[in-house]
Structure formats: C-alpha cells, structure tokens
N, CA, C and O atoms as a GROMACS GRO file, in nm:
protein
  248
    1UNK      N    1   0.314   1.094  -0.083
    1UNK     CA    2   0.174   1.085  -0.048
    1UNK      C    3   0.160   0.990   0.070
    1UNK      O    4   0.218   0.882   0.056
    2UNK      N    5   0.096   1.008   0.180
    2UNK     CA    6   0.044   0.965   0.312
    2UNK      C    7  -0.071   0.861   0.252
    2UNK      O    8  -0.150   0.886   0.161
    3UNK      N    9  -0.057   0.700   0.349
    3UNK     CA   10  -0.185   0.678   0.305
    3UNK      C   11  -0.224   0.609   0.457
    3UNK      O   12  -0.117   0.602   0.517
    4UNK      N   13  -0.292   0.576   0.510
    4UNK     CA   14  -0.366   0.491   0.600
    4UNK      C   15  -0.419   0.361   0.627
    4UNK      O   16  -0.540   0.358   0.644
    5UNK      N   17  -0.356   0.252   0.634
    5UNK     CA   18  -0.374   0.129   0.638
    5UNK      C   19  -0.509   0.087   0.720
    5UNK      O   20  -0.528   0.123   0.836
    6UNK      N   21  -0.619  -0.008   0.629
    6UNK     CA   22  -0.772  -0.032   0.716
    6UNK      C   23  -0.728  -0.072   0.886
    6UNK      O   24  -0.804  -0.080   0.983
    7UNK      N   25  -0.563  -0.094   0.881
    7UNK     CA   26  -0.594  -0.175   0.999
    7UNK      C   27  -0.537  -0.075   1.140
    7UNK      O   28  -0.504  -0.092   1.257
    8UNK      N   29  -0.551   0.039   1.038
    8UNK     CA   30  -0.480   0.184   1.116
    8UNK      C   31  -0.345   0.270   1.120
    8UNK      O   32  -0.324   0.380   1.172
    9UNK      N   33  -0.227   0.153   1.023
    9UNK     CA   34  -0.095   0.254   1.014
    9UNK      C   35  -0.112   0.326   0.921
    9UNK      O   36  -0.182   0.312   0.820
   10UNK      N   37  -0.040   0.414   0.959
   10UNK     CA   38  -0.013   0.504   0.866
   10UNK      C   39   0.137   0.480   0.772
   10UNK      O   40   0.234   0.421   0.818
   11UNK      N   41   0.132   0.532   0.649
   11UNK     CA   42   0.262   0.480   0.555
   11UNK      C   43   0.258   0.605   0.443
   11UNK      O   44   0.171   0.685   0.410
   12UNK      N   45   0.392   0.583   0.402
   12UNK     CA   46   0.464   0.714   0.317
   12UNK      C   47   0.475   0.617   0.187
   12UNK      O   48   0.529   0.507   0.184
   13UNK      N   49   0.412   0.684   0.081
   13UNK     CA   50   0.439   0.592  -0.047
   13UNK      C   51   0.587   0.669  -0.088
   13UNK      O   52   0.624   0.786  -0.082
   14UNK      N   53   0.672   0.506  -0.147
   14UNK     CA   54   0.821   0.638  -0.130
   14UNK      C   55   0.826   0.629  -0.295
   14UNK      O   56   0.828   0.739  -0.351
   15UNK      N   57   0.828   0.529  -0.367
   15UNK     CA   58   0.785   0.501  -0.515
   15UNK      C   59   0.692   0.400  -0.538
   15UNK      O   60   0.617   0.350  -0.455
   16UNK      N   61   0.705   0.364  -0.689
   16UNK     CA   62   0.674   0.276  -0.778
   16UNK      C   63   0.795   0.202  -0.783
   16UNK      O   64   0.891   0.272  -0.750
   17UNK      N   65   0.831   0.065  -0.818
   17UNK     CA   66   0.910  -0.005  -0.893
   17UNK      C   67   0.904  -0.132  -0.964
   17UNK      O   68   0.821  -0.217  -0.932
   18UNK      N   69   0.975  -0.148  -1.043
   18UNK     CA   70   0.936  -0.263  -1.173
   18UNK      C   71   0.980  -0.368  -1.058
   18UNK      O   72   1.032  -0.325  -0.956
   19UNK      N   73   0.954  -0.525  -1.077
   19UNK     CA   74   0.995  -0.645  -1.002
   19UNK      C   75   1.078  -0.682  -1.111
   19UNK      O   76   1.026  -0.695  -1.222
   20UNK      N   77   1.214  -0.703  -1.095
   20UNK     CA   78   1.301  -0.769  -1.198
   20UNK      C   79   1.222  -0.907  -1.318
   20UNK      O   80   1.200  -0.912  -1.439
   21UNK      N   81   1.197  -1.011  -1.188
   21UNK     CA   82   1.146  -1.172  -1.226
   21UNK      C   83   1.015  -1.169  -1.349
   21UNK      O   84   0.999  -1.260  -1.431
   22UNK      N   85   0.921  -1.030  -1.339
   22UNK     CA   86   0.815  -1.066  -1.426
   22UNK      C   87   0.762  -0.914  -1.480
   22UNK      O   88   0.663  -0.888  -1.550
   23UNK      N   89   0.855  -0.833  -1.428
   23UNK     CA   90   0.831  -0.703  -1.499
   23UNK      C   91   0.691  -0.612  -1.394
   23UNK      O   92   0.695  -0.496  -1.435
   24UNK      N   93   0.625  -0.618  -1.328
   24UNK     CA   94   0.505  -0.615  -1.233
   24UNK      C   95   0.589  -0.487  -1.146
   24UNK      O   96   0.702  -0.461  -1.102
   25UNK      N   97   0.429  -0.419  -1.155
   25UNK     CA   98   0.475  -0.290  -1.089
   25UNK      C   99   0.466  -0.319  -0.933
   25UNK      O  100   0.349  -0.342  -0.901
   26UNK      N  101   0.547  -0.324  -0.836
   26UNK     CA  102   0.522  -0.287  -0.715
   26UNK      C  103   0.536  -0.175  -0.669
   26UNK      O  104   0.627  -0.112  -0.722
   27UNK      N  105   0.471  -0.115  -0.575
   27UNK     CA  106   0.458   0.015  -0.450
   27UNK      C  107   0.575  -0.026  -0.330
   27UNK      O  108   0.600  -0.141  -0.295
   28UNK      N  109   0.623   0.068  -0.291
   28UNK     CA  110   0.706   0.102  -0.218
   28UNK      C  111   0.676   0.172  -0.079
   28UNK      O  112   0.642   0.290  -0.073
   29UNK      N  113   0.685   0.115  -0.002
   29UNK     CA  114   0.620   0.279   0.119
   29UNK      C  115   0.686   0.230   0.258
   29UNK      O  116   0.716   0.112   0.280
   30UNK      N  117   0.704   0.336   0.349
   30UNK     CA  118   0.730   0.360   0.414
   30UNK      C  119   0.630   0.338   0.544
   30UNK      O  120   0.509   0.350   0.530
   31UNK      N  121   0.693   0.304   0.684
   31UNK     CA  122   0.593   0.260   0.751
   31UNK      C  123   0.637   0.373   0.900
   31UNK      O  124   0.749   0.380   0.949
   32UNK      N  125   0.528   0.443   0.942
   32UNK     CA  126   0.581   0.537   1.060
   32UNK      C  127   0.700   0.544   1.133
   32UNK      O  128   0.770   0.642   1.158
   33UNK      N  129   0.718   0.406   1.169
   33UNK     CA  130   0.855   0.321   1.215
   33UNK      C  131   0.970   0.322   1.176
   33UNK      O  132   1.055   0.272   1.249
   34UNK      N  133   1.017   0.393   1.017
   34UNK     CA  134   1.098   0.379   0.923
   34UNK      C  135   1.134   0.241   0.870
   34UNK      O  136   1.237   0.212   0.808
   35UNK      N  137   1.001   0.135   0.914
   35UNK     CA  138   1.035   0.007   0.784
   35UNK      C  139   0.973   0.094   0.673
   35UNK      O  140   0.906   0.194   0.648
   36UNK      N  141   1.069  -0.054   0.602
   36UNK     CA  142   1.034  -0.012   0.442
   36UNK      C  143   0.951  -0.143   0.375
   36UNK      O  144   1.000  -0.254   0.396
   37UNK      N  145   0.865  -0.137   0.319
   37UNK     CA  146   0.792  -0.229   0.252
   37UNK      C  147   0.759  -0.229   0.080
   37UNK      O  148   0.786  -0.135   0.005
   38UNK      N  149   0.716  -0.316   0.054
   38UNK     CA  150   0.694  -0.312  -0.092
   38UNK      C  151   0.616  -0.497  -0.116
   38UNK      O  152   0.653  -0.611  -0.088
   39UNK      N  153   0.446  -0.410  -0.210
   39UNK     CA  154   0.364  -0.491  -0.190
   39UNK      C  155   0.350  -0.503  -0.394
   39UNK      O  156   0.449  -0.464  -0.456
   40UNK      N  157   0.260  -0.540  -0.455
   40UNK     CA  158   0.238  -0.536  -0.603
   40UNK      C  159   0.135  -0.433  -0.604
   40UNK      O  160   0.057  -0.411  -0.511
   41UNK      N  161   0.139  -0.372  -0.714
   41UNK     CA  162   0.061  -0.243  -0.708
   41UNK      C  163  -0.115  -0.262  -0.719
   41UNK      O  164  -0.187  -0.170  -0.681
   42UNK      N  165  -0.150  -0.339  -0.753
   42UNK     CA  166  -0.314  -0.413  -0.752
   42UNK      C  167  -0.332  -0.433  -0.619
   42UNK      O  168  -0.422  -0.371  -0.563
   43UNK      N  169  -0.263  -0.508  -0.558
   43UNK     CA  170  -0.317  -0.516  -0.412
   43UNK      C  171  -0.311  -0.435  -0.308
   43UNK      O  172  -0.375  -0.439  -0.203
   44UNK      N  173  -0.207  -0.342  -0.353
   44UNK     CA  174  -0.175  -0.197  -0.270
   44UNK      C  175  -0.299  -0.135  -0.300
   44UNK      O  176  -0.348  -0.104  -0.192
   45UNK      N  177  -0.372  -0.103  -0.389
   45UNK     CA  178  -0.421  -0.022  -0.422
   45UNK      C  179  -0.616  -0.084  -0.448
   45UNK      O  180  -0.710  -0.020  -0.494
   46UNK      N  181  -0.612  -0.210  -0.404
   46UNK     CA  182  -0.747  -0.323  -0.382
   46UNK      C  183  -0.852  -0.309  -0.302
   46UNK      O  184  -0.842  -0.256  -0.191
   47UNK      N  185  -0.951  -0.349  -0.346
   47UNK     CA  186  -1.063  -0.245  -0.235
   47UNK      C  187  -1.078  -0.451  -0.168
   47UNK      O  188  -1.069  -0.555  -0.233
   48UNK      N  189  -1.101  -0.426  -0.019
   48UNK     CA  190  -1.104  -0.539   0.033
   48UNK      C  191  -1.245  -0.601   0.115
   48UNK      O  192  -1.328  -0.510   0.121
   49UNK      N  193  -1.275  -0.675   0.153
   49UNK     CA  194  -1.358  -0.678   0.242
   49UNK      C  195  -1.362  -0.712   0.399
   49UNK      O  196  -1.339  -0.828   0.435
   50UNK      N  197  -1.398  -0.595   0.508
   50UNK     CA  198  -1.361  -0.586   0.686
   50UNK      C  199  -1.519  -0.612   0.705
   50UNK      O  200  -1.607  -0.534   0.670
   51UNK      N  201  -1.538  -0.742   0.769
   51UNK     CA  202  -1.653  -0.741   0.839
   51UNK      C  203  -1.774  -0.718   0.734
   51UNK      O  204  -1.875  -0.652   0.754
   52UNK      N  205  -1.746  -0.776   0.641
   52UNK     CA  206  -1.891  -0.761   0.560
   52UNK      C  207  -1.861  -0.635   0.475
   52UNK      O  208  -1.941  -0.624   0.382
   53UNK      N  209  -1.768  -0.536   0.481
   53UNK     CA  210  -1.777  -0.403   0.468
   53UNK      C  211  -1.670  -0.411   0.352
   53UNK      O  212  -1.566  -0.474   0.365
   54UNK      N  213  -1.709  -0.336   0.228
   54UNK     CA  214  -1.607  -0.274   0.117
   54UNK      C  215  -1.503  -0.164   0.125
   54UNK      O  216  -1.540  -0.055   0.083
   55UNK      N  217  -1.353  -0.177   0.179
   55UNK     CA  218  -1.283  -0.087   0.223
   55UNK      C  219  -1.172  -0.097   0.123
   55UNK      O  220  -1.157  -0.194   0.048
   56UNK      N  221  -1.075   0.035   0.127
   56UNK     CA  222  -0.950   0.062   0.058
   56UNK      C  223  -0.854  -0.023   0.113
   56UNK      O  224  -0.901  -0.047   0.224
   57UNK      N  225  -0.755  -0.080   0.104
   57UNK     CA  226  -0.653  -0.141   0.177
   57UNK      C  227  -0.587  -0.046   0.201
   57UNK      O  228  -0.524  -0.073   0.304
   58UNK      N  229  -0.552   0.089   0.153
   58UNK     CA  230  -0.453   0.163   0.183
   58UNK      C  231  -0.547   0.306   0.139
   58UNK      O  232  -0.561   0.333   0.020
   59UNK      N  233  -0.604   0.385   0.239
   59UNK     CA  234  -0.688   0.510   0.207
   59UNK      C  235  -0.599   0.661   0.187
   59UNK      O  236  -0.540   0.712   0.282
   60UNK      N  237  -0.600   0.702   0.098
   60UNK     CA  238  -0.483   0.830   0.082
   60UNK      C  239  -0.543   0.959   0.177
   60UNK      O  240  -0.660   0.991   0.198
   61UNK      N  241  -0.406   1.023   0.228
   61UNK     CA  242  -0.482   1.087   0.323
   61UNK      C  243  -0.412   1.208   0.297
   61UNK      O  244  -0.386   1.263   0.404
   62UNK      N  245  -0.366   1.281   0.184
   62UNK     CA  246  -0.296   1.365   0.110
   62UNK      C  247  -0.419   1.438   0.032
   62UNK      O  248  -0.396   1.526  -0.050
   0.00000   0.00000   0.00000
C-alpha cells in the first residue's frame, strides 16, 4: 500500500513488525529513494496538526 507523507513523499508500506525491547508494533516503509524506514505504528498512523490544520501523517493513496 502507497501512502503520502503531509510533507509530500511518497512511501511503500513494506510491513508491520514487533520491536524486540517492548513488544510495540512498528510500520515499516519504504521511501521513493529505496530508504527504508520504520516508525511505531500510532504515530505512523496519527492525525497531526499543519498550520492550525488536522492532517494524516501518512495519507493512503491505494
């Protein structure tokens, strides 16, 4: 699944995975560039605030 970063990249979710240290799901994704990243799944998925404004941090575009 494709998603769209507020701040305009675009990224490939590649999985889910457990964090060894506390068990916590993190997201996995892919960045146009072929980095690879991995954030905790609440904040991947967190509605934020741009300029006063209520936005997705990561908008699915699938």
């Amino acid at each position: 699944m494709r998603f769209k970063h507020y701040k305009g990249g675009l990224y490939e979710l590649v999985c889910e995975a457990t964090l060894e240290s506390d068990l916590s799901t993190m997201i996995v994704y892919r960045a146009a560039n072929g980095s690879i990243w991995a954030r905790p799944k609440d904040v991947f998925f967190e509605i934020i605030e741009v300029d006063g404004v209520k936005v997705q941090r990561f908008t699915p575009l699938d």
